[in-house]
C-alpha positions in Angstrom: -20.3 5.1 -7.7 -16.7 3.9 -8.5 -15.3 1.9 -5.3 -11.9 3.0 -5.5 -11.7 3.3 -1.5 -12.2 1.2 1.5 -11.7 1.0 5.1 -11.4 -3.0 6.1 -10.2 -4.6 9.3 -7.7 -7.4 8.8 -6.5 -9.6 11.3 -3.4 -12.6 10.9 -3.9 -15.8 12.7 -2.9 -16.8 16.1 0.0 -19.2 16.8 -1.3 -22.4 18.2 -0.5 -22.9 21.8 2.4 -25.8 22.6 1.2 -28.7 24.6 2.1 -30.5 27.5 2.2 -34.4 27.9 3.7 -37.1 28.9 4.3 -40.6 27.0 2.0 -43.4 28.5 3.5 -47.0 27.7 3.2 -49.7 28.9 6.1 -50.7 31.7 7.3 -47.1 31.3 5.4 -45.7 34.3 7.4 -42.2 34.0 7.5 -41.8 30.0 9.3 -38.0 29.2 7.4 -35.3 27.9 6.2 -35.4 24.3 4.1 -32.4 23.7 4.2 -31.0 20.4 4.1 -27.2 18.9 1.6 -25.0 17.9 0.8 -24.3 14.3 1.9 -20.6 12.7 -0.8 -18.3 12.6 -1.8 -17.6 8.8 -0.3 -14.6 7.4 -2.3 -12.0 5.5 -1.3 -10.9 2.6 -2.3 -8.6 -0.6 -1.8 -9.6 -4.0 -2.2 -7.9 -7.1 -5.4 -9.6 -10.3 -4.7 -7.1 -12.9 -8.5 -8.4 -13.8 -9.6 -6.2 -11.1 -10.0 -2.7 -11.8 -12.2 -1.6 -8.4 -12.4 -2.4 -4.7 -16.0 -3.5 -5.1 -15.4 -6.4 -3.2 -14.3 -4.5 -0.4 -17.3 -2.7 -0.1 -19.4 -4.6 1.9 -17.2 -6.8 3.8 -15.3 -5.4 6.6 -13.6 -7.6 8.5 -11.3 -10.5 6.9 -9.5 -13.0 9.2 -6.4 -15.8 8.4 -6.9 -18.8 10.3 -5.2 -19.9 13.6 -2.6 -21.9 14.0 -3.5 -25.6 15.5 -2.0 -26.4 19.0 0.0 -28.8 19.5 -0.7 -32.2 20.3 0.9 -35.4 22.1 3.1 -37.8 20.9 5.3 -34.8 19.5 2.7 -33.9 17.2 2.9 -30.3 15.5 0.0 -28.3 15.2 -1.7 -27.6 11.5 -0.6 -24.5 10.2 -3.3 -21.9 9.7 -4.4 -21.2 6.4 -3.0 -17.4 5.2 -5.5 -14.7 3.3 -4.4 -14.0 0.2 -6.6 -10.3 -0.7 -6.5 -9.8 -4.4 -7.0 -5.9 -5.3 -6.3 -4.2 -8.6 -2.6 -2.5 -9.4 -2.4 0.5 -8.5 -3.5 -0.1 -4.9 -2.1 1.9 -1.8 -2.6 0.0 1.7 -2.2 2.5 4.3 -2.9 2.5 8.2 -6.3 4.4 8.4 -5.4 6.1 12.3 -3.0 8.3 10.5 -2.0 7.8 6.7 1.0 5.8 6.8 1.9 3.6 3.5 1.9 -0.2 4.5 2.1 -0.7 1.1 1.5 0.0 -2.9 0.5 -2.7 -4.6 2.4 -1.0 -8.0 5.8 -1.5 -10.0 7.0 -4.8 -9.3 5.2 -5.0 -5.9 2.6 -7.9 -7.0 2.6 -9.2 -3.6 3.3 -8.2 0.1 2.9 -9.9 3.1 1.0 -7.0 5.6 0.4 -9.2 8.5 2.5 -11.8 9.7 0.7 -14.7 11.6 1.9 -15.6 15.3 4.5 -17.8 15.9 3.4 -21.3 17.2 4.3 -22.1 21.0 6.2 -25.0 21.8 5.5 -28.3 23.3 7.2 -28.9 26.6 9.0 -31.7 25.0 11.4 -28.4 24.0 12.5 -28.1 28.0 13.5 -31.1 29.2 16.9 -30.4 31.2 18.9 -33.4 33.7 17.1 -31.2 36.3 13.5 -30.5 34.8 12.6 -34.0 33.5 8.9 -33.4 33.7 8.4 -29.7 32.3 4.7 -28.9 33.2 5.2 -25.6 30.5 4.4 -25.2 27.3 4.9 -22.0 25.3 2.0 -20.3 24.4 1.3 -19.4 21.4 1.9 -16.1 19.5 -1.4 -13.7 19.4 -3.0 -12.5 16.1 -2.4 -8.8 14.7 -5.2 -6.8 13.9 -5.4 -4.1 12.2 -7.4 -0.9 10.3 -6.4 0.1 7.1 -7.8 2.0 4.5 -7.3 1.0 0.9 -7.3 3.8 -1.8 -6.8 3.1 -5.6 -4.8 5.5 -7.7 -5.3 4.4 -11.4 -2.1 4.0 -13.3 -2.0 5.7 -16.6 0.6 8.0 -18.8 -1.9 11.0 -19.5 -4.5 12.2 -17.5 -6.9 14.6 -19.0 -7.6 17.3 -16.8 -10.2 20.2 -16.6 -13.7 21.6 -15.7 -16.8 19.5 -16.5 -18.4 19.6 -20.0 -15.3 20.8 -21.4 -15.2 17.7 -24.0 -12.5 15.2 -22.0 -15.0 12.2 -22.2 -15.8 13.3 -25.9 -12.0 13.6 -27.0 -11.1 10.0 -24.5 -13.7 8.1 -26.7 -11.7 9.7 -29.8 -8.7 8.8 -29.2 -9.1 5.6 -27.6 -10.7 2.0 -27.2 -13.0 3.4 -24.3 -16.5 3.9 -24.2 -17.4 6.8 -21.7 -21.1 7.5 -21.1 -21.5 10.9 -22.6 -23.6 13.6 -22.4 -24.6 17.5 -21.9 -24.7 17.7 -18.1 -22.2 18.5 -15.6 -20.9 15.3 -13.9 -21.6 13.0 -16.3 -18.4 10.9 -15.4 -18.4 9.6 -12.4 -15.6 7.3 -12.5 -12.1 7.8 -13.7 -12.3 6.2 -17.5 -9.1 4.4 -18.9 -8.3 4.1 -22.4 -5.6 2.6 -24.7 -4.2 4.9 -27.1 -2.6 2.6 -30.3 -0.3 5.3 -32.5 0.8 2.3 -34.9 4.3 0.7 -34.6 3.8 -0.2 -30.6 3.5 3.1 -30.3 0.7 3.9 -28.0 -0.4 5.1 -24.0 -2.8 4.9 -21.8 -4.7 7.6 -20.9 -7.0 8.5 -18.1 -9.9 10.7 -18.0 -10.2 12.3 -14.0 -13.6 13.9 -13.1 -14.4 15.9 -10.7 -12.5 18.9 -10.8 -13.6 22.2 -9.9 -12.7 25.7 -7.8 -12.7 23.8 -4.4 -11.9 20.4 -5.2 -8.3 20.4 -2.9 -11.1 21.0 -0.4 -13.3 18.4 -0.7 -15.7 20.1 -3.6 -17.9 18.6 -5.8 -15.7 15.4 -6.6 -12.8 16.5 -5.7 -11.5 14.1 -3.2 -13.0 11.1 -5.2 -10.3 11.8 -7.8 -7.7 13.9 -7.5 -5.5 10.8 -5.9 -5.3 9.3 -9.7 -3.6 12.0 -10.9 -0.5 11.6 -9.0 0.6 8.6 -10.9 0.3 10.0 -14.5 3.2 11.1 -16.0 2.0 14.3 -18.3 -1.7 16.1 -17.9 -3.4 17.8 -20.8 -5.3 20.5 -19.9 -8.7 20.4 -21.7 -10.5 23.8 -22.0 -13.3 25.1 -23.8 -11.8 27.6 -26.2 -15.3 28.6 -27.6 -16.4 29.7 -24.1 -19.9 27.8 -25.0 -21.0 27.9 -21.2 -19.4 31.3 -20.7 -16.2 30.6 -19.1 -13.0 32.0 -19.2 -10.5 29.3 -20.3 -7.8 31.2 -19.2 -9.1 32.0 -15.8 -10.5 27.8 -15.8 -6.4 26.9 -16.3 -5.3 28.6 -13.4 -8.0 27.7 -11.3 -7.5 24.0 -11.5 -3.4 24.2 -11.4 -4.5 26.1 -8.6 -6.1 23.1 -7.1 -3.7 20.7 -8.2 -0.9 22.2 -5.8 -3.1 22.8 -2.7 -4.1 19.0 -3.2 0.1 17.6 -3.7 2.7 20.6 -5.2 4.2 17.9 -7.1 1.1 17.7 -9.2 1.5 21.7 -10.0 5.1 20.8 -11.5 4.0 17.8 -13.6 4.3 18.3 -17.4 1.3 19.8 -19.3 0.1 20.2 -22.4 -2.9 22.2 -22.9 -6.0 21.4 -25.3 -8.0 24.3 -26.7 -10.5 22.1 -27.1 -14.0 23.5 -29.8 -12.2 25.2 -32.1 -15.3 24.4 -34.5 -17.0 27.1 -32.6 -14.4 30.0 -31.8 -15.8 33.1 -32.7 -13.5 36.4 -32.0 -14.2 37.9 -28.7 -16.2 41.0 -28.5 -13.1 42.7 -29.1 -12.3 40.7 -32.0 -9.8 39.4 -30.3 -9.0 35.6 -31.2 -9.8 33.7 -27.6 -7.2 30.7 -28.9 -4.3 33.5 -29.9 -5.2 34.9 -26.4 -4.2 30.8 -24.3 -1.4 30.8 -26.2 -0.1 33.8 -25.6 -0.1 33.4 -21.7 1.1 29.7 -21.5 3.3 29.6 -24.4 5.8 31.7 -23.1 5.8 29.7 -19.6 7.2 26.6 -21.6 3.5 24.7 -22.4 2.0 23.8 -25.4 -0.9 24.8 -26.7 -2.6 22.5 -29.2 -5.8 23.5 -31.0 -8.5 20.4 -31.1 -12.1 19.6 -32.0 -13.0 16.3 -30.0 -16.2 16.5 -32.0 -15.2 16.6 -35.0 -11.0 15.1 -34.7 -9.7 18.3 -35.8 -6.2 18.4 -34.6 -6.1 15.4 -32.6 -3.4 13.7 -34.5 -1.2 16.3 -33.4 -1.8 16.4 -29.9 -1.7 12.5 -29.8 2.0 12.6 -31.2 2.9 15.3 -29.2 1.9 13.8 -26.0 3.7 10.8 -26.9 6.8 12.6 -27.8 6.9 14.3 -24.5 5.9 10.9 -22.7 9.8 9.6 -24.7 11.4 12.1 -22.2 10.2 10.9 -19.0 11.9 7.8 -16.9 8.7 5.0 -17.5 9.2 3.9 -13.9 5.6 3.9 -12.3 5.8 5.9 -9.2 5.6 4.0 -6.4 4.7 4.9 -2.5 7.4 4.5 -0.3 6.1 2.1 3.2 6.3 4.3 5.7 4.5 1.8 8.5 6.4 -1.2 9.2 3.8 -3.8 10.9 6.3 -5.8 12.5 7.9 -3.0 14.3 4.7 -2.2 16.3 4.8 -5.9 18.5 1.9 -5.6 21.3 3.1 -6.4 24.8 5.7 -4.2 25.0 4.5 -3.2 29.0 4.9 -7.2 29.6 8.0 -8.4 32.1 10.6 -10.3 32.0 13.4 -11.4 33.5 17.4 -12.0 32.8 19.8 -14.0 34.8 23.2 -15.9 34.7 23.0 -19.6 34.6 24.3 -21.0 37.4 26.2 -23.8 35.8 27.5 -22.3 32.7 28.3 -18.1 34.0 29.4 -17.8 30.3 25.6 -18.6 29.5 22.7 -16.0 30.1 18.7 -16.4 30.1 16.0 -14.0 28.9 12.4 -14.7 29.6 9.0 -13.8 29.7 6.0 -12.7 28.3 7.5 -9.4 26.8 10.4 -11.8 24.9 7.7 -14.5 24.2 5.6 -11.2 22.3 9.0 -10.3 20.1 10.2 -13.7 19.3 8.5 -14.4 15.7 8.0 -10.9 14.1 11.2 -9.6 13.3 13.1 -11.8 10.5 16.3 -12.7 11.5 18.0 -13.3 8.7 17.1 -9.7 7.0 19.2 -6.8 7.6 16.2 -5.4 8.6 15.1 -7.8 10.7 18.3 -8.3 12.6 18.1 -4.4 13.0 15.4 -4.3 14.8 16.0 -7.2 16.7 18.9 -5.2 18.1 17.0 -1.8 18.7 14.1 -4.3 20.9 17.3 -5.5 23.0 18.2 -1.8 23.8 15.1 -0.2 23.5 13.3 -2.7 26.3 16.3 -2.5 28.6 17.7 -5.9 28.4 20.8 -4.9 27.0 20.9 -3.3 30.1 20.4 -5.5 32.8 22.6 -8.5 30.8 25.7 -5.7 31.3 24.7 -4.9 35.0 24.9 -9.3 35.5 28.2 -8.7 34.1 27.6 -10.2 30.6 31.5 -10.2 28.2 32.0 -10.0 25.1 32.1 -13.5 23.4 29.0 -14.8 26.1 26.6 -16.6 24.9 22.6 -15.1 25.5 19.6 -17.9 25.4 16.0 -16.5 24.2 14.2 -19.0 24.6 15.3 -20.8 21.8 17.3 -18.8 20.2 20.4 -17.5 21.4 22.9 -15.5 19.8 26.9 -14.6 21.1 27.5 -11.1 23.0 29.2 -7.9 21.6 29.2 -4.8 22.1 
């Protein structure tokens, strides 16, 4: 079966703890503290091999890990920083959170690479709080946890055309027609059972790619046959052709067959129902008029035609008419914006910091009343994931100050504009 989802657990690396010592030397019985930081956490991170065109690798390994982040050691040594994952999946990939849906990211466009997970922040050494006071800091800051998290990675194929339609209605037939692929083909229903990709080559750099989706029948919005398997490649492709058996050989009403699977298309996504179409009345080597005499191709046109979509009459078996579909298509494809569509991220990692329960505390120094302190486990959590020097970042930096109450209790101290706020070590000036 084509491994075009998977549900994986990734997990960044822990910051490496800071560490407390003291210099030994000789004749300096009461050496100050030299204890180094703690390594970053590796970051995880997705990255596009356009080699790869499943998830395969994905299928029977769940859980992937960055490394930790070294702690510190003496003699104001820093900690190695862990090693980050680099994930390589094929373009075209969409990383979302697998409790509820949310695009982390799609791995599309210009998107080649994203970091997902950020690894913790390394702690530092108690060399870092040394004060004319506190000459022999027993503390050292602890280093940043790992982030762990459950996503679910789903591949949606990137082509211009997507040929669309019941099964045995010739798509895999007029693909390896018009194309460089090689579809297994034969007189069953389901034969494909993968999305097949092919390079259409017009002359003159003229040319598309074109997918072949599977799996579409009355119920596939709902999970029928192989409905869900595919349906999620079709929302990247720019225009769909229709392909229906004109010639009815298995009895079926191609007009009734059309409406049925636009029918599916917008109770899956309503976007898909507005896409552009061009239908293929596909056997035309063996329409016979209906028992009416009535001719079955004269009888699609007739009801689409007037609704603004094209109606072009085909023999994948034989190549009758395929020329003109092929330009026509490509035509059409001129008029559409050749951006790929793209997923906007609707889950932001970094936003969703564990610890957010944890204390802390704010108070005025007593030497400097110009000068205020905020510490604790909950600032120690935050400190790290945001990046500062983003818009972004800084944004949300600000929303954690008001959000967690410390904006708060700095005014009720009596905090003024212009005073300086300490973080640890980072400290920023006050204004409201």
């Amino acid at each position: 079966m084509f491994a075009d989802r998977a549900k994986i657990i990734i997990r960044s690396g822990k910051g490496g703890d800071g560490h407390v010592s003291f210099r030994r030397e000789k004749f300096v019985p009461d050496g100050g503290p030299d204890g180094g930081d703690g390594g970053r956490g590796g970051d995880v991170i997705f990255e596009v091999d356009k080699g790869l065109t499943t998830l395969i690798a994905f299928r029977h390994h769940r859980k992937f890990s960055a490394t930790d982040g070294e702690a510190g050691r003496k003699k104001r040594q820093h900690g190695s920083d862990g090693k980050d994952l680099v994930l390589k999946v094929p373009e075209g990939t969409v990383v979302k959170l697998a409790q509820t849906g949310e695009v982390i990211a799609d791995m599309s466009g210009d998107n080649m690479r994203q970091v997902i997970l950020k690894g913790g922040r390394g702690g530092n050494g108690n060399m870092h709080y040394a004060t004319s006071t506190m000459q022999a800091p027993t503390y050292a800051q602890p280093g940043q946890d790992a982030r762990e998290l459950e996503v679910q990675l789903e591949l949606k194929v990137i082509a211009d055309v997507g040929l669309i339609g019941y099964p045995n209605v010739g798509k895999s037939t007029l693909l390896s027609m018009i194309s460089n692929a090689t579809p297994k083909i034969a007189n069953y229903h389901f034969t494909t059972l993968e999305p097949n990709l092919g390079v259409v080559d017009l002359g003159d750099e003229q040319g598309f790619v074109v997918a072949d989706i599977p799996g579409l029948i009355e119920g596939a919005s709902e999970g029928a046959g192989l409905g869900h398997e595919f349906l999620r490649h079709i929302e990247r492709c720019k225009i769909l052709v229709h392909v229906v058996d004109a010639a009815s050989v298995e009895g079926r009403d191609p007009v009734e067959d059309i409406y049925k699977i636009d029918q599916e298309l917008a109770n899956y996504d309503v976007s898909l129902e507005n896409k552009p179409q061009i239908i293929a009345a596909n056997k035309v080597d063996a329409v016979q008029p209906d028992e009416d005499g009535n001719d079955p191709i004269e009888r699609i046109r007739a009801e689409f035609e007037p609704k603004g979509v094209k109606i072009y009459e085909i023999s994948a078996a034989t190549g009758q008419g395929l020329k003109e579909l092929l330009y026509a298509v490509y035509a059409l494809l001129q008029t559409i914006p050749k951006d790929v569509t793209v997923f906007e991220q609707e889950y932001f990692p970094e936003e969703h910091i564990p610890g957010n329960n944890l204390p802390y505390q704010v108070w005025k120094d007593p030497k400097d009343p110009h000068m205020f302190h905020v510490e604790g486990p909950k600032v120690e959590k935050m400190l790290g994931y945001p990046n500062l020097d983003s818009a972004k970042g800084f944004q949300f930096f600000q929303n954690f100050l008001k959000d967690s109450g410390i904006l708060k209790d700095l005014e009720k101290l009596g905090v003024e504009d212009g005073d300086t706020v300490k973080l640890y070590e980072l400290q920023f000036d006050y204004y409201r």
